[in-house]
C-alpha positions in Angstrom: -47.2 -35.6 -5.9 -47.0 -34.2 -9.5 -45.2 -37.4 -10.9 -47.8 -39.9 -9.3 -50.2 -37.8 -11.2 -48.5 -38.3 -14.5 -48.1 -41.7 -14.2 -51.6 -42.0 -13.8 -52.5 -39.9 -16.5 -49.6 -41.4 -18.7 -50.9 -44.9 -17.8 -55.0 -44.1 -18.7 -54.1 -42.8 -22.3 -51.9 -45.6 -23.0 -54.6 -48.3 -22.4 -56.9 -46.1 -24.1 -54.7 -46.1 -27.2 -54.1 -49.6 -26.7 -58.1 -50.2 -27.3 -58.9 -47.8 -29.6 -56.2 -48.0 -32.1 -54.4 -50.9 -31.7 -51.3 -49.5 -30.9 -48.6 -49.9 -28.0 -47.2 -46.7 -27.7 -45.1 -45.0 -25.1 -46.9 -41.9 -23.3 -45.0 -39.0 -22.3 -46.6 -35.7 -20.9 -45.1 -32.4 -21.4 -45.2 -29.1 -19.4 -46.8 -26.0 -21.2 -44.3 -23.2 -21.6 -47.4 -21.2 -20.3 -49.3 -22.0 -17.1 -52.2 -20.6 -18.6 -52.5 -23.9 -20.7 -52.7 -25.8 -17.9 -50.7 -28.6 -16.0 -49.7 -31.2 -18.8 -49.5 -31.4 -22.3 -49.9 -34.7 -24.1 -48.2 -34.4 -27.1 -48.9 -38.4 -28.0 -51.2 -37.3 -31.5 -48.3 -36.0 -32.8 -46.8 -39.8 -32.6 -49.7 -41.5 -33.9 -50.2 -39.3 -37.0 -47.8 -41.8 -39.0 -49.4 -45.4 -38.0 -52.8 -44.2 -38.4 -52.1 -41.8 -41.0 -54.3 -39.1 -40.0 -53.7 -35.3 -38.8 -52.3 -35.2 -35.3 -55.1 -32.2 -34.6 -58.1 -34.9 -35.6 -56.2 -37.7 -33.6 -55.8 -35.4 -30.3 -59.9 -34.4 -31.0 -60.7 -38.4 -31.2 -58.9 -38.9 -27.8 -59.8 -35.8 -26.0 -63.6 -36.5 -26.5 -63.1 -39.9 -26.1 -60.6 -40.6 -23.2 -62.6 -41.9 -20.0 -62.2 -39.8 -17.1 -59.0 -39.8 -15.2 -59.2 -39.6 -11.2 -57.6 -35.9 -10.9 -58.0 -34.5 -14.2 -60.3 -31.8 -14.4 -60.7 -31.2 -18.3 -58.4 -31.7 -21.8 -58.7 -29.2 -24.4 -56.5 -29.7 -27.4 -54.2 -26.6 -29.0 -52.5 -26.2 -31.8 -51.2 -28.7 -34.2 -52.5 -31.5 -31.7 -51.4 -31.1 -28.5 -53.8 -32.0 -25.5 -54.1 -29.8 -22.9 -54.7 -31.3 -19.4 -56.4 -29.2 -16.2 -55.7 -30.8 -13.0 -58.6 -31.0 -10.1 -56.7 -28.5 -7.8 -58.7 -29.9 -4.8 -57.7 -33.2 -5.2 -53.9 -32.6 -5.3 -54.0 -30.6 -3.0 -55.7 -33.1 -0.7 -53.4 -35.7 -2.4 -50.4 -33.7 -1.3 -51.8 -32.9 1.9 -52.6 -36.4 2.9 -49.6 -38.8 4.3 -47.1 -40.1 1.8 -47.1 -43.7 0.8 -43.7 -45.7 0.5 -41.6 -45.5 -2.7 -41.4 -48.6 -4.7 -37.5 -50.1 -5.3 -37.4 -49.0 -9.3 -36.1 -51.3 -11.7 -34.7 -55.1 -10.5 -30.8 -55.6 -10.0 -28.2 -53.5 -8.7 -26.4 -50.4 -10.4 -22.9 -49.7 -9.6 -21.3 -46.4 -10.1 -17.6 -46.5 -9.9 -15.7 -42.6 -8.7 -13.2 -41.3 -7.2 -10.5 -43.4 -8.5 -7.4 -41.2 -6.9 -3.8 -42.5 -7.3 -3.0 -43.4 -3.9 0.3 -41.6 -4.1 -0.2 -38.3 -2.6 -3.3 -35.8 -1.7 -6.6 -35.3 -3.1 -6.5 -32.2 -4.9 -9.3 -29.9 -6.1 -9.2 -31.7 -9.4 -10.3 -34.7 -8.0 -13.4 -33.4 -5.6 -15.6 -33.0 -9.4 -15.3 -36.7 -10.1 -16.2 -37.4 -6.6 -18.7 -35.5 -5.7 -20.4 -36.2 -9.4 -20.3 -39.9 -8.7 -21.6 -39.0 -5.0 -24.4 -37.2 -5.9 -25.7 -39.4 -8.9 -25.7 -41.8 -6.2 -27.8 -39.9 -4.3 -29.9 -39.5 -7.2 -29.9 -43.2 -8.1 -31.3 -44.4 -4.8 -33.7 -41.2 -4.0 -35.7 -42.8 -7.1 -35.8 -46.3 -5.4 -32.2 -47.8 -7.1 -29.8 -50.2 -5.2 -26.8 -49.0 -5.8 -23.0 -50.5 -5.0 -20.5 -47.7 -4.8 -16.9 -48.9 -5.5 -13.6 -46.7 -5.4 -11.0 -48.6 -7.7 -7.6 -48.8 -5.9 -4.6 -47.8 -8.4 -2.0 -50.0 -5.7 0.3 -51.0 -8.2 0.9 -48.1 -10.6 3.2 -45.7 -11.9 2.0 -43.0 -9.8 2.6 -44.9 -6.4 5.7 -46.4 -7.8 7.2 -42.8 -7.9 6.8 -42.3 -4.6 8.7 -45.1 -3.7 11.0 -44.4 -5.8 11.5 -40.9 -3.9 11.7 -42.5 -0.5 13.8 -45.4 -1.2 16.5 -43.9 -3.8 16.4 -40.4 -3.2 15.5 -40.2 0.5 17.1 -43.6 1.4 14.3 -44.3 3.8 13.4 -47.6 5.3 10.2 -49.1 5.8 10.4 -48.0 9.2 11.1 -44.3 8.3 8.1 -44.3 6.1 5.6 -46.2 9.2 7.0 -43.2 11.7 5.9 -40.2 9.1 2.2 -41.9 8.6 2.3 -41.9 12.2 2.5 -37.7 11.8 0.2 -35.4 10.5 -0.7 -35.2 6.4 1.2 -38.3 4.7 -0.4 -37.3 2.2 0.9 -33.6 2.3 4.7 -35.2 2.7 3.8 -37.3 -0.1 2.5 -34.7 -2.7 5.9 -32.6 -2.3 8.1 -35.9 -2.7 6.0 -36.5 -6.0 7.1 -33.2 -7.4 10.4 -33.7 -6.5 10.9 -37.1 -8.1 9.3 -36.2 -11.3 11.3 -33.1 -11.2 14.7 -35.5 -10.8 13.3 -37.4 -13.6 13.2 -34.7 -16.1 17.1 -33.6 -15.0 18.1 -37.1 -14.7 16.5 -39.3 -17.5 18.6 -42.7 -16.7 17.1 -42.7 -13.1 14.0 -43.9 -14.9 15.3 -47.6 -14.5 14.7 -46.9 -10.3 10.8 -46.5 -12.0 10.7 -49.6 -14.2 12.3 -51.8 -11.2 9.9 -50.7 -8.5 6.8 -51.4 -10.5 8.3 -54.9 -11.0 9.0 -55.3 -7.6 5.8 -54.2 -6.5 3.9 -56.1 -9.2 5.5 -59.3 -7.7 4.8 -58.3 -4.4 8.2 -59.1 -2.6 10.9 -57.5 -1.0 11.3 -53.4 0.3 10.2 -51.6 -2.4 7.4 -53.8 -2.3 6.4 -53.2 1.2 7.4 -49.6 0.7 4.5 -49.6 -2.0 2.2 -51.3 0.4 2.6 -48.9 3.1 2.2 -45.7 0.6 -0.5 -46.7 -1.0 -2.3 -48.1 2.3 -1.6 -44.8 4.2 -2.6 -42.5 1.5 -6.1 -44.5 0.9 -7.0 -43.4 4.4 -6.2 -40.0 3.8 -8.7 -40.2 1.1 -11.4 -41.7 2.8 -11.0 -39.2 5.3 -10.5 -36.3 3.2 -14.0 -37.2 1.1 -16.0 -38.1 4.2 -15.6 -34.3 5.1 -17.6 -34.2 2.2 -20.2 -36.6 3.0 -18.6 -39.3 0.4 -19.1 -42.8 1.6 -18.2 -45.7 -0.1 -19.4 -49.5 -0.2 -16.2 -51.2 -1.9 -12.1 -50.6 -2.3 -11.3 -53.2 -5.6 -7.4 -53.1 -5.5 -5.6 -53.6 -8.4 -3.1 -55.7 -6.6 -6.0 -58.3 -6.2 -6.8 -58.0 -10.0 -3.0 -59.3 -10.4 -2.8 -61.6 -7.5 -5.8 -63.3 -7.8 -5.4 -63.5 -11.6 -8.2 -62.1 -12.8 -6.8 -60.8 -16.5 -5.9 -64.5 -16.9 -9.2 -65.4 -16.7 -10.5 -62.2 -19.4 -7.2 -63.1 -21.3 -8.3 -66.4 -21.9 -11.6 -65.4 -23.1 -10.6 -62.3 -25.5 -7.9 -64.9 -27.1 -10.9 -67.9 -27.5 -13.3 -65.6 -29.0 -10.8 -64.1 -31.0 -11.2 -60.6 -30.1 -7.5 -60.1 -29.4 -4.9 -61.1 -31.6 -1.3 -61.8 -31.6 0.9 -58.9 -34.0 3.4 -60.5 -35.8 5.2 -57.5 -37.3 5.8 -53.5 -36.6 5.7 -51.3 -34.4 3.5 -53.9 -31.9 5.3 -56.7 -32.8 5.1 -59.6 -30.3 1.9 -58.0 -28.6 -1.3 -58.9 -28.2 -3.7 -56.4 -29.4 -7.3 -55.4 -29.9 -8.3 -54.2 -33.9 -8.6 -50.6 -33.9 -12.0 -51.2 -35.9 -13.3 -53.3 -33.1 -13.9 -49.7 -31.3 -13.9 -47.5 -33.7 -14.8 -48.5 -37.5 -13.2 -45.5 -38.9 -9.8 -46.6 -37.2 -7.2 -48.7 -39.4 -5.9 -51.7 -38.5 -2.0 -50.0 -37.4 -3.9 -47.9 -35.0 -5.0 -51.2 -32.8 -4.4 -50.7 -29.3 -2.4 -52.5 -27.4 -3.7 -55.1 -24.6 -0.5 -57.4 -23.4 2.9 -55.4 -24.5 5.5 -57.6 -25.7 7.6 -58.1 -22.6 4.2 -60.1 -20.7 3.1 -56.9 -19.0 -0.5 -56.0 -19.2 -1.9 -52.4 -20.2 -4.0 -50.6 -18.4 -6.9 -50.7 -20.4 -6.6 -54.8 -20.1 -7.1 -54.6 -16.6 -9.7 -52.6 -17.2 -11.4 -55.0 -19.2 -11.2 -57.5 -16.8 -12.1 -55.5 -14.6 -15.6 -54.1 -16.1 -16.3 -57.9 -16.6 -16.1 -58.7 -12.8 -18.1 -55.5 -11.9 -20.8 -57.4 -14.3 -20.2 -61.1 -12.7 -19.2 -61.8 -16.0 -15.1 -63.2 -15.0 -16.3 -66.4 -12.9 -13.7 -64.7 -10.1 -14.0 -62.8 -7.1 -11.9 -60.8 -4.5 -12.2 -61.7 -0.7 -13.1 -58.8 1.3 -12.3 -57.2 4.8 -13.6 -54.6 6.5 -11.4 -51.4 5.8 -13.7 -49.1 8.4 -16.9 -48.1 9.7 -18.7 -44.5 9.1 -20.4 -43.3 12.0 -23.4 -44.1 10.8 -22.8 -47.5 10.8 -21.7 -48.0 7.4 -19.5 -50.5 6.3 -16.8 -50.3 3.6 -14.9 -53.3 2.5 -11.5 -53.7 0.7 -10.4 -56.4 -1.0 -7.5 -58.6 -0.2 -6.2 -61.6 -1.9 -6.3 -64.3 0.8 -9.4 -65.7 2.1 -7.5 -65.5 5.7 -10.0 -63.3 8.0 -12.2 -62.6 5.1 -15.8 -61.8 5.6 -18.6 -63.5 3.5 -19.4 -60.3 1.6 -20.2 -60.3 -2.3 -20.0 -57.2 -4.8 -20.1 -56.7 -8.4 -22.7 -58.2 -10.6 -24.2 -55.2 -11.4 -27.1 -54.7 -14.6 -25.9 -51.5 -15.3 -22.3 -49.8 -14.5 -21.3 -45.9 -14.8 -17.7 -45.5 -14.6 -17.1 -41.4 -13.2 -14.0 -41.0 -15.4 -13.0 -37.4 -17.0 -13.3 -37.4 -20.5 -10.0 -37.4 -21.5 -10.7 -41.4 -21.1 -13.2 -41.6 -23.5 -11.0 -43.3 -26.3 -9.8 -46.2 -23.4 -13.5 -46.5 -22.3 -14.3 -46.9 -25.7 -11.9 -49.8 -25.9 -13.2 -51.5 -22.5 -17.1 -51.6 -24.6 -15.3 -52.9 -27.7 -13.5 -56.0 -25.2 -17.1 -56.7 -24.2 -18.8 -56.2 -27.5 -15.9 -58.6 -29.2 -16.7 -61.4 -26.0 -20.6 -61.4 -27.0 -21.5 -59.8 -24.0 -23.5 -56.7 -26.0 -25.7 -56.2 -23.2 -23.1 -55.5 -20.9 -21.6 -53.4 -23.4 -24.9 -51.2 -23.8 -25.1 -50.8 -19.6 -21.2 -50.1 -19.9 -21.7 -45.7 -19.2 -19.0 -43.6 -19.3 -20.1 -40.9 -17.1 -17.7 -38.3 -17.8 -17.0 -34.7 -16.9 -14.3 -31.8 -17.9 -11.2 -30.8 -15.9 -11.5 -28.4 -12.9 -9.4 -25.9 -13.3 -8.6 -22.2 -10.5 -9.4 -18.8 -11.7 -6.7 -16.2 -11.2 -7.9 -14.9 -8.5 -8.2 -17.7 -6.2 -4.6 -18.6 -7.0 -3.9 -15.4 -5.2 -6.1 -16.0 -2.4 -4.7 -19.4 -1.8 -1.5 -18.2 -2.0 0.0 -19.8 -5.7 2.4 -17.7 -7.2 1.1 -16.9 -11.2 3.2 -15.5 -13.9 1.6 -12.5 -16.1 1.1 -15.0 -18.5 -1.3 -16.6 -16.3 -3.1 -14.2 -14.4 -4.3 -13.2 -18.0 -5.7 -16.7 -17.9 -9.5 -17.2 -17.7 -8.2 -20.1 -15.4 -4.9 -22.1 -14.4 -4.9 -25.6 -14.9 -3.7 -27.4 -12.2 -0.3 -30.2 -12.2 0.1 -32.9 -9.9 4.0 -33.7 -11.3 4.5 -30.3 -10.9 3.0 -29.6 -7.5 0.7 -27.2 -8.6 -2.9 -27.1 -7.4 -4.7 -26.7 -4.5 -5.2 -29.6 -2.1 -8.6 -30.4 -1.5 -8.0 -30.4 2.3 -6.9 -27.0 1.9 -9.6 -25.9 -0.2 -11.9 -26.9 2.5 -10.6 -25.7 4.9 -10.0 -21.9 3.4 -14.0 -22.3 3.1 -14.7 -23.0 6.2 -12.5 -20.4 7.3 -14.1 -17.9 5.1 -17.6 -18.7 6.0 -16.7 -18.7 9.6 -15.9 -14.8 9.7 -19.2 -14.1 7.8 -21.1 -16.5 10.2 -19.5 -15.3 13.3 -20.3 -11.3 12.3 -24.0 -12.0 11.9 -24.1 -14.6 15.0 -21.7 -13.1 17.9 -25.3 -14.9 20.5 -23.8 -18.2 19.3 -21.1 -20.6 21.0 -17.8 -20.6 19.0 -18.5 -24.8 18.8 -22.1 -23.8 16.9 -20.6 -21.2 14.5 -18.3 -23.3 13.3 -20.8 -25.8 12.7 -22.6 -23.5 10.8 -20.2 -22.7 9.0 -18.5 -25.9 7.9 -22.4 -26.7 6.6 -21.9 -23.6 4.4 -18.6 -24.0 3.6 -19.3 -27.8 2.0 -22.5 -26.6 0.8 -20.7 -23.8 -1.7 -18.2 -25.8 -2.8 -20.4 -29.2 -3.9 -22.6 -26.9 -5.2 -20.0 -24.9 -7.5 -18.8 -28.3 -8.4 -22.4 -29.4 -10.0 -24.1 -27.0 -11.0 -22.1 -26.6 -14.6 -22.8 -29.5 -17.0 -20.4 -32.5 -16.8 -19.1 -31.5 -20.1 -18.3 -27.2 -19.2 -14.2 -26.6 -17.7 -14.6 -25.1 -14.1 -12.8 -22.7 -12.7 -13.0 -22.9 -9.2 -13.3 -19.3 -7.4 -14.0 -18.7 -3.5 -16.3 -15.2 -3.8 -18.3 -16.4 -6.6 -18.9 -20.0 -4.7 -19.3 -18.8 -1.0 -21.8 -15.3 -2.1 -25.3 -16.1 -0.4 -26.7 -14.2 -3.7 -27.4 -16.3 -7.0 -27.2 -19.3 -8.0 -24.7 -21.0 -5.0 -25.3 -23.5 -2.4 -25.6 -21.0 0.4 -28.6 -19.5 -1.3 -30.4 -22.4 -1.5 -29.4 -23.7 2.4 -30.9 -20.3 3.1 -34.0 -20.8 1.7 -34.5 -24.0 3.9 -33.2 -22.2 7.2 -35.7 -19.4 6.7 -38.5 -22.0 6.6 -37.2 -23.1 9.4 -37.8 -20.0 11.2 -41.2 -19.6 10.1 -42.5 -22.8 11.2 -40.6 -22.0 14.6 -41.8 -18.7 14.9 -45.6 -20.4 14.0 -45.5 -22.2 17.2 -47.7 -25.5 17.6 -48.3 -26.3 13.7 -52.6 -27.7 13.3 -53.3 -31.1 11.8 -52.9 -30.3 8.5 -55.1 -33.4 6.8 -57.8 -32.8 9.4 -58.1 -28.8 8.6 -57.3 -28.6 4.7 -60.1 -31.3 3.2 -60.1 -31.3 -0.6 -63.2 -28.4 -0.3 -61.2 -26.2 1.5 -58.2 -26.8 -0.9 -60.0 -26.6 -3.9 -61.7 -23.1 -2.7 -57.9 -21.6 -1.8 -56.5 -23.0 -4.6 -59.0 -21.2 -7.0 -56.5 -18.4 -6.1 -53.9 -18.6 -8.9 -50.9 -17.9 -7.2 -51.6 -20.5 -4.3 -51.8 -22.9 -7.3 -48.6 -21.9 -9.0 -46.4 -22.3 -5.7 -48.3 -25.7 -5.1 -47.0 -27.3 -8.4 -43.6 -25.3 -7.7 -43.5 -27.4 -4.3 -45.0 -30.6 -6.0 -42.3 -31.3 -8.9 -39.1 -32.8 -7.1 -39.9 -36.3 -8.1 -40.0 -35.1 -11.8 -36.4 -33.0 -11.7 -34.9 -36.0 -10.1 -36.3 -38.5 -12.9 -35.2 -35.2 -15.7 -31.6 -35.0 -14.0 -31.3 -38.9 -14.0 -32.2 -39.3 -17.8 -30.0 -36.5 -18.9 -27.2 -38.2 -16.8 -26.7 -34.8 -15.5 -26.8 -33.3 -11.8 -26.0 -30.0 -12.9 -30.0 -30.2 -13.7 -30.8 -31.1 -10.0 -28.6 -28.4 -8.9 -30.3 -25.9 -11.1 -33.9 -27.5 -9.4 -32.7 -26.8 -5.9 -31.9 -23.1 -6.7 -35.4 -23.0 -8.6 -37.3 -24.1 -5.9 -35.7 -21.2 -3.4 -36.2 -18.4 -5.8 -40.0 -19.7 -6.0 -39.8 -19.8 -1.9 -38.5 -16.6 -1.4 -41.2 -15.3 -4.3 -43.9 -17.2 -1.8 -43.2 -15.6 1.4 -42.9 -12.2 -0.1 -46.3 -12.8 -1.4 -47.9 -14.4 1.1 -46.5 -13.0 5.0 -47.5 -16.5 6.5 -47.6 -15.2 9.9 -49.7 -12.5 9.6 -52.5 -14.0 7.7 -56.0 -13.6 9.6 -58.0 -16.2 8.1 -57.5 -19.7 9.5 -57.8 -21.6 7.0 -55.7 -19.9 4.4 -53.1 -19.7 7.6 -53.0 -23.3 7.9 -52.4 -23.3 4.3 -49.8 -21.4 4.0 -47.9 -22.6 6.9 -48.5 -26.4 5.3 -46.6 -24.7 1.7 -44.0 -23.3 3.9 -43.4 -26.8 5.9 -43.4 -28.3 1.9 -41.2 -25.5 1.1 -38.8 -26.7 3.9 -39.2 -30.1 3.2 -38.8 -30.4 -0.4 -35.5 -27.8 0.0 -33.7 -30.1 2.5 -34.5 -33.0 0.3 -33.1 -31.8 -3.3 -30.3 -30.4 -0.4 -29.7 -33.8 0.9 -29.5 -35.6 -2.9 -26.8 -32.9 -3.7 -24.9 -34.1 -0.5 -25.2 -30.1 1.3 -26.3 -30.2 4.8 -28.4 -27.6 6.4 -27.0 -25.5 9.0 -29.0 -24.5 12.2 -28.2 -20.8 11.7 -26.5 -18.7 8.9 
């Protein structure tokens, strides 16, 4: 409601600055740090003082006295320096609010991908994972709530290191069969087997350094696609994917696309970049030291302060291509920029109907599907991959594709660690050295960490025995519905409310408390509304009752007021948290707007009101309430439970 306003307003002064002075300039309205200056704050004289070289105060005069009137603006006043204060007509937005909501408009033309998860397919998800996930899932969220199409892909690492390992473990050290691998995905948690067999290779690594050839040979094998080790790979990798999907759909994670990296080999996509970085010279061929006989990228090409010996590597000398070539080729697909494409099956459907696709290399049984060619690409990578996705810009910058380049966003994010104390709960043995740790970083190679399955499911547990207590009326089957709700709900919370760029350290009490600033609290907020509205009974017709005199009369009571702009700002967090590329703002929003709920019915005891009008009111702000609560819920990806 709030934002259509702005737009408005935004869109007025801009023509009006357009007329008067000559000038296109961009609009952008403030909010006073004190509601007693009123709704907005135009801060635009401030901007003009240069080009029309005049005080900001005697610009913001001209315009406030001279500014036609502006459906829903009540008066501008200008303060200070040359700001412009704006009143709104309280009657009219709160009629506007009132009255039934329009359609949003698709934002923007063309299609943004945002590329997460990314998880080795060589053993569980861990806890480490599940911030990368659930930050690409609810930017998503984010993206299409303001009217984005949006292509979610989950790369597929099929063909390296990490999976090779594995093999590895089950072929040379286990001396399993293709067979005996197909009979333990057939069990229970492949992905659990998989996770200890990962710490014991790596382990046999570090006492036997030669078996490191068993590495270098599996990767070849599985590069060229033949023979066991190769199927072995296939049937790893293939198992453990599914274990993924079906770990992150407990979190509500869907997916639209699977890119393999075996198809980026098979089908010969870095060919097709190769060809391109070597004709528009971006690459070059190293004649002497250290990099001798490979093909490598200028270090200056990414980073000007870099010297030429610090060039990274692109193709190694032995024909084998790095990983951040494949990445290049890759980012150049996602933007239709390779002249290739992968054929595509269907992997699964959600139960919602959902499709997700994976790609394959043979158009045998393929479905006419097509992905990539995005306008804008965010790839949810941890910053410790900022120097490689600065070298994936620099491919495109050095290919002329500088647009591409500019949409090319690394949307990163710090490591998630455990704090001491929910290694002990989750039963990880700590020396003293690191239960004097703010928090204990977590090793896949070494097997320590907490699998993400597990997390969840020590939630759930621990939010059952609070939700049965308070509950015993309820069916076993509901509680646990309840509390899985709750259970999700404190952990994506936890993992985005801190800023992309802060370490977490995951705890259980701190997360799961319905106190402060957690999901629980803010699913709360929406099941007490809930209540009220059922407790209400038959609810009026709202735009029939509350005309714009009747809203303007209640709303001349300041309070009323304050929680009708608190309910009326959702649009504006989401378009704040999407500029600032950070959910952690939307996060902070949801918590906001359940403080200023509970501050509403604590003022205002809907039920008991005795005028009719003011009833209706209120009850309408508590169904808003509700509303806008299980939407900023729903963008974060937290359900709302029936009961807590």
């Amino acid at each position: 409601m709030l934002s259509q306003f702005e737009s408005r307003i935004a869109g007025a002064v801009s023509q009006h600055i357009l007329i008067r002075y000559g000038v296109e300039i961009p609009v952008a309205l403030e909010q006073p740090k004190q509601t007693a200056f009123g709704e907005f704050a135009l801060p635009v004289a401030f901007q003009l003082a240069r080009q029309l070289k005049k005080a900001p105060r005697a610009i913001a005069e001209e315009l406030a006295s001279e500014l036609p009137a502006i459906k829903g603006v009540k008066s501008l006043e200008v303060a200070g320096g040359g700001y412009i204060n704006l009143r709104l007509d309280r009657g009219a937005l709160g009629a506007s609010a009132i009255a039934p909501a329009t359609a949003m408009a698709t934002a923007g033309d063309g299609k943004v991908i945002v590329e997460h998860t990314n998880i080795n397919p060589n053993k569980a998800a861990h806890i480490g994972h599940l911030r990368n996930a659930i930050l690409g899932d609810t930017f998503v969220r984010m993206l299409r709530e303001s009217g984005q199409r949006v292509e979610v892909q989950n790369y597929i690492d099929n063909t390296g290191v990490q999976v090779a390992d594995v093999v590895v473990g089950f072929h040379y050290l286990d001396g399993k069969t293709p067979a005996d691998v197909r009979a333990l995905i057939a069990k229970d948690r492949f992905d659990y087997y998989c996770w200890d067999l990962y710490a014991k290779i790596s382990q046999h690594y570090k006492d036997n350094p030669d078996s490191l050839q068993w590495r270098s040979d599996t990767l070849h094998a599985i590069e060229a696609g033949e023979g066991e080790l190769a199927d072995l790979g296939r049937l790893v990798a293939d198992a453990i994917v599914v274990c993924h999907l079906n770990t992150m759909l407990r979190l509500g994670i869907q997916y639209d696309v699977l890119p393999r990296e075996s198809e980026i080999l098979h089908l010969k996509f870095w060919a097709s970049a190769f060809e391109q970085l070597k004709e528009r010279k971006a690459i070059y061929l190293e004649a002497e030291g250290k990099n001798s006989g490979c093909w490598v990228m200028p270090g200056s090409a990414f980073d000007e302060n870099r010297e030429d010996e610090d060039s990274k590597v692109i193709v190694r000398s032995n024909g084998t291509v790095t990983y951040v070539g494949k990445d290049i080729a890759y980012q150049m697909w996602k933007f239709g920029l390779l002249g290739k494409d992968f054929y595509y099956t269907p992997l699964r459907t959600y139960g919602d109907g959902h499709p997700v696709y994976v790609s394959t290399a043979s158009p045998d049984g393929a479905t006419s599907v097509a992905f990539g060619g995005g306008r804008k690409v965010y790839n949810v990578i941890d910053s410790r991959q900022s120097y490689l996705q600065d070298v994936v810009v620099a491919g495109l910058k050095a290919l002329n594709y500088h647009e591409q380049a500019a949409n090319s966003i690394h949307f990163s994010y710090e490591m998630v660690a455990l704090s001491p104390r929910a290694c002990v709960e989750m039963g990880i043995e700590l020396s003293a050295e690191d239960q004097a740790k703010a928090y204990v970083e977590v090793s896949g190679r070494k097997g320590l960490g907490v699998k993400a399955d597990d997390l969840i499911d020590s939630l759930i547990n621990s939010a059952l025995a609070e939700v049965a207590s308070r509950n015993q009326d309820k069916s076993a089957d509901d509680q646990f519905a309840a509390a899985s709700a709750i259970a999700i709900g404190a952990l994506r919370y936890f993992m985005l409310k801190f800023t992309r760029n802060t370490v977490i350290a995951f705890d259980f009490q701190e997360a799961l408390s319905f106190t402060g600033e957690t999901g629980p609290y803010v699913q709360y907020g929406a099941v007490r509304a809930a209540k009220i509205l059922q407790k209400a009974g038959d609810l009026p017709d709202f735009a029939t009752v509350l005309t714009a005199p009747v809203c303007a009369r209640l709303l001349e009571e300041e309070g009323l007021w304050q929680y009708l702009l608190a309910v009326s700002r959702t649009d504006q967090a989401i378009a704040a948290a999407l500029s600032a590329g950070e959910p952690a703002h939307m996060a902070r929003y949801a918590f906001q707007l359940a403080q200023q709920f509970a501050n509403f019915y604590h003022d205002y005891p809907v039920i008991q009101e005795s005028d009719a009008e003011k009833r209706s009111f209120l009850l309408w702000l508590t169904a808003q309430f509700r509303a806008q609560l299980e939407r900023s819920l729903r963008i974060l990806g937290i359900g709302v439970p029936a009961f807590m």
